[in-house]
C-alpha positions in Angstrom: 0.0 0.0 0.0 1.2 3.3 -0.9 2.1 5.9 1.7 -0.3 8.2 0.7 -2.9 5.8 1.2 -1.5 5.0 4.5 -1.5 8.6 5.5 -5.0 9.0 4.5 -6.3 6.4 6.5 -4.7 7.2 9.6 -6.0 11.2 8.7 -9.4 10.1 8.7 -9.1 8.0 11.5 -10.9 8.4 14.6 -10.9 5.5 16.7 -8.5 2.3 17.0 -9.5 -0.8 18.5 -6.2 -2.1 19.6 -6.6 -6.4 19.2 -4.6 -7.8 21.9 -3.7 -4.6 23.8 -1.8 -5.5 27.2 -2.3 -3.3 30.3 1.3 -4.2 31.2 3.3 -0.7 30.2 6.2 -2.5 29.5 4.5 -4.4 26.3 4.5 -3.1 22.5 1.1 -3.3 22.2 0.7 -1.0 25.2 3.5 1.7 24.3 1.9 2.1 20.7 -1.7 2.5 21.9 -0.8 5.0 24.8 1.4 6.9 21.6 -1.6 6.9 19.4 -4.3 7.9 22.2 -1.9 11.0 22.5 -1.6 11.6 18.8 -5.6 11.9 19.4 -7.0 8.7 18.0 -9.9 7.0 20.7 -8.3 3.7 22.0 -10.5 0.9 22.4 -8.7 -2.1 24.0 -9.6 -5.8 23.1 -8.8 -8.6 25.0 -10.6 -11.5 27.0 -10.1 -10.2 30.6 -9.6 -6.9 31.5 -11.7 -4.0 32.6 -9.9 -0.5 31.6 -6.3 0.1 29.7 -5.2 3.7 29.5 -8.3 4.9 30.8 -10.7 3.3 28.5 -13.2 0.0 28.7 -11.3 -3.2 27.5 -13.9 -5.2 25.7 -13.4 -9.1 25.1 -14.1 -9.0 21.4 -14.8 -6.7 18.3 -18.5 -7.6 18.2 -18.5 -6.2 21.7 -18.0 -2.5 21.0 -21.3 -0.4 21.0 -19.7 2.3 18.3 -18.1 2.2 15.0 -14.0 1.5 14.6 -12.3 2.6 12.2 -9.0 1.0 12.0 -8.6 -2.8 14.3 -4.8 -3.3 15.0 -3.5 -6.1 15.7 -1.3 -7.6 18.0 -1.9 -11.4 18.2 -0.2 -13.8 16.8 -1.0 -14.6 12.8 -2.8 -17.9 13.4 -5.6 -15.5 15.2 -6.0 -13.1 12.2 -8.3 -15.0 10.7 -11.2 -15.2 13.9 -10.3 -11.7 14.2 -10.7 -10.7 10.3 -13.8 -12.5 10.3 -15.3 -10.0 13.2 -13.6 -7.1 12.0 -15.7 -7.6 8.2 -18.5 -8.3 10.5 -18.6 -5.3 12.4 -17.8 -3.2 9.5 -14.7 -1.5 9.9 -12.6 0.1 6.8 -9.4 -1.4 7.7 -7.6 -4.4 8.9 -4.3 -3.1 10.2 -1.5 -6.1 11.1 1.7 -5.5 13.1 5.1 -6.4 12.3 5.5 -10.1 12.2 1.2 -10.6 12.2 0.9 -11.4 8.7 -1.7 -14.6 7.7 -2.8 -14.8 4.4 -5.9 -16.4 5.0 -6.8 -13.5 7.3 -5.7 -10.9 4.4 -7.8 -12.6 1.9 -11.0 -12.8 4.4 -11.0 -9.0 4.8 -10.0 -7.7 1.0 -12.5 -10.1 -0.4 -15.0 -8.2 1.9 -13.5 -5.0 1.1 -11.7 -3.7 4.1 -8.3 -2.0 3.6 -5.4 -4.2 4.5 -2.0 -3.3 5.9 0.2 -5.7 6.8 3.7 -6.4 8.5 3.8 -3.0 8.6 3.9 -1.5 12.6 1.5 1.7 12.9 3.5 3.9 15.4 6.3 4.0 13.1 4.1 4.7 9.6 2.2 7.3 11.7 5.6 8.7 13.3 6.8 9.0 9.5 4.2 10.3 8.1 3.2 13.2 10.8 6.3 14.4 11.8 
């Protein structure tokens, strides 16, 4: 995907759901979301137990969230992707957004064959830290 597509969808972006978010500061997943929530995206933490990360409601899947996401990120292993792009097409987000190393094809194929955005392998601290410098 082209950068200026990148930087498009994370202009137009409003909320995040963060797929696998740990509460644990010391954790990737947690440094990036508290980054973006201060860049001024809404940070909406998934994961199975949990009840607030960075100040906001952790809910235990996608389907769970009572308001539109714009961009899931994930941070799960790849052999989850799939579940996850399954739920993310089903709760009609615009894109599927996979971390560095959280590549599955399968799950890439599930969402562009339903039309979502995918970005993949790529981390979105450091495309967003490029691109709005």
């Amino acid at each position: 995907m082209e950068f200026a597509e990148v930087k498009e969808i994370l202009e137009k972006a409003k909320t995040i759901a963060v797929v696998g978010l740990s509460p644990s500061p010391d954790r990737e997943s947690h440094r990036v979301a508290a980054y973006l929530q201060k860049a001024g995206y809404r940070i909406v933490p998934v994961r199975p137990d949990g009840n607030r990360i960075l100040g906001e409601t952790v809910y235990s899947s996608l389907k769970d969230i009572p308001f539109h996401i714009d961009i899931v990120d994930v941070f799960r292993k790849p052999e989850a992707v799939p579940a996850i792009a399954r739920e993310a097409v089903e709760i009609r987000t615009g894109v599927l957004w996979l971390q560095e190393g959280v590549g599955n094809p399968e799950g890439e194929r599930i969402a562009c064959e339903a039309g979502l955005k995918v970005i993949a392998n790529r981390c979105i601290y450091k495309e967003h830290r490029r691109l709005f410098k």
